[in-house]
C-alpha positions in Angstrom: 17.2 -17.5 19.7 18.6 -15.3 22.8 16.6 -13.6 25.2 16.1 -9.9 24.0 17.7 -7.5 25.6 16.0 -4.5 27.7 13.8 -7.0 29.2 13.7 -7.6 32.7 15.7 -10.2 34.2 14.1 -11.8 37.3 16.9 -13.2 39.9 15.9 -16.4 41.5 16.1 -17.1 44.9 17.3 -20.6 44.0 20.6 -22.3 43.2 21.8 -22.1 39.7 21.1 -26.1 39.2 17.4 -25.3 39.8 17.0 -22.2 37.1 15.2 -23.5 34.1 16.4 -23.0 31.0 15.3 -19.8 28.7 12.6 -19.2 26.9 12.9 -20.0 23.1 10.2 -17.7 22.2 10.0 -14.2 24.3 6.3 -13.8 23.6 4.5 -17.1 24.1 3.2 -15.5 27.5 1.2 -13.0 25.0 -2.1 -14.4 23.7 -2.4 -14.7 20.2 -4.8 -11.6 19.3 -2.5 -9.7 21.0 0.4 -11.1 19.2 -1.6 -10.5 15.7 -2.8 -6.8 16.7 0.6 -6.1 17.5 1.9 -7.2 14.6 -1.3 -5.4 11.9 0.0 -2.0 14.2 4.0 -2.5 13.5 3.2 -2.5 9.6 0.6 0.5 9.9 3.7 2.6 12.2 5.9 1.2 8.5 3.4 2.6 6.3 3.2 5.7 8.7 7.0 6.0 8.7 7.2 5.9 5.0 4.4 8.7 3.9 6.5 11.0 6.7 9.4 10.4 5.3 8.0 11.3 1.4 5.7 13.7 2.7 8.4 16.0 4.9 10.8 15.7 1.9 8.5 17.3 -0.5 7.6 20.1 2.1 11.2 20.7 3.0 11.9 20.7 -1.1 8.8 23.2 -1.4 10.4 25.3 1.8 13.6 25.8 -0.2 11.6 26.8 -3.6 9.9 29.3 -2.0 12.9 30.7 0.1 15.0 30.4 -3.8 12.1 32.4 -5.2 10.8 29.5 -8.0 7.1 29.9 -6.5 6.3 33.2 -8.9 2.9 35.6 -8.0 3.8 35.7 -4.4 4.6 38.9 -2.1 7.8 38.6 0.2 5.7 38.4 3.3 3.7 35.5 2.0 6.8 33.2 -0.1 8.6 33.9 3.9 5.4 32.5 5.2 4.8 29.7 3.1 8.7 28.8 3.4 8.5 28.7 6.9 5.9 26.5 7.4 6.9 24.0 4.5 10.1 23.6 6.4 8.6 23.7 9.5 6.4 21.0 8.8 8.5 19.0 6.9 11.1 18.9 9.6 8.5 17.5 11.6 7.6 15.1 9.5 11.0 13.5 9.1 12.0 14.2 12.8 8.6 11.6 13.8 9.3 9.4 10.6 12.9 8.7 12.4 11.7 8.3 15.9 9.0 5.8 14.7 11.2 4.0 12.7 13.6 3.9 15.6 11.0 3.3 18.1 12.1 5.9 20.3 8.9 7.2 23.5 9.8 10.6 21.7 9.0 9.7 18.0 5.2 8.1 20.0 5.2 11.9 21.0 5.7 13.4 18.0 3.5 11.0 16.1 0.1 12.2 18.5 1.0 15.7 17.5 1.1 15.4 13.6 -2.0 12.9 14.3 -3.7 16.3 15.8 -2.5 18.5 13.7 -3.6 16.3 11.0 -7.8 16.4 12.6 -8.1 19.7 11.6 -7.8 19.1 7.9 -11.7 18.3 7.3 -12.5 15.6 5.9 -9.3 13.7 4.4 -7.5 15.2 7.2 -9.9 13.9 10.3 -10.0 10.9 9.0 -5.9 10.0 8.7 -5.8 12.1 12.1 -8.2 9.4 14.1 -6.2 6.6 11.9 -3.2 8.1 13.2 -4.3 8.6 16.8 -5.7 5.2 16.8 -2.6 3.3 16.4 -0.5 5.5 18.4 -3.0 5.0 21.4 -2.7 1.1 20.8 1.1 0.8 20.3 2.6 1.9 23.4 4.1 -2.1 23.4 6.1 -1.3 20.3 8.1 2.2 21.6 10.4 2.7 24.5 13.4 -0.1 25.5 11.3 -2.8 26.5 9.5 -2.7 23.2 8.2 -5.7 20.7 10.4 -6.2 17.7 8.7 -6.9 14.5 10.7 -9.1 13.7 9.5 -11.0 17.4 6.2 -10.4 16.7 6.0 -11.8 12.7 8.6 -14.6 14.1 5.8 -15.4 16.6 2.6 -15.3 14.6 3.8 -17.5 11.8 4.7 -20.3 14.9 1.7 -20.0 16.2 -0.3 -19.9 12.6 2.0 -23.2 11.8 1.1 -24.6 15.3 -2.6 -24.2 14.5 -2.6 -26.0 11.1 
């Protein structure tokens, strides 16, 4: 397996004859909780990524409805209103699903302001806000270049599960 790339490479001071060879396995200098929290956090940021994605289609679809003028009993102030923040929020949602899926330091952003947003629904809301919050705080491994794959990170806790048998 090659060395991942946006890590950083050390240059020796030695000769090229003296370099050992690379490491097979990128993570083996993280501990194995680490290795297993990691991993538990990439599928919750999955899960994350996939109710964003649903969720800010449905309010972007519900944005348009209201705009198209299918949401009957309404006055013009409030369907512009409603609209607005449908699409506003749904935009929102997609635009943090994407950088989460992707990985990106924004989409980390993004994801801590729907996680605050998301406190002041009481209770259901509160709860998936501190859920939210909680693995956002935890991940900063898995965002930015020099972040953990999953696939690094499953690929390293089955070895070390084997290795344990």
């Amino acid at each position: 397996m090659p060395i991942p790339r946006n890590r950083p490479q050390f240059k020796a001071a030695v000769s090229q004859e003296e370099v050992p060879p690379p490491i097979d396995r990128p993570l083996s200098y993280v501990r194995s909780a680490t290795v297993k929290s990691l991993l538990w956090r990439h599928y919750a940021l999955l899960v994350l990524c996939a109710l964003w994605s649903l969720g800010g289609f449905i309010c972007v679809a519900m944005g348009i409805a209201a705009f198209a003028g299918f949401i009957p009993k309404l006055t013009d102030d409030q369907v512009a209103l409603l609209g607005a923040l449908s699409l506003f929020s749904g935009a929102l949602q997609i635009v943090t699903a994407l950088g989460c899926w992707l990985r990106a330091k924004w989409g980390r952003v993004c994801g801590f302001v729907l996680g605050a947003i998301s406190l002041l629904g009481f209770p259901l809301g509160t709860l998936n806000g501190i859920f939210i919050l909680v693995v956002f705080f935890r991940s900063a491994p898995l965002f930015g270049p020099s972040r953990f794959s999953g696939g690094e990170l499953a690929e390293e806790h089955r070895y070390r599960k084997r290795r344990n048998k």
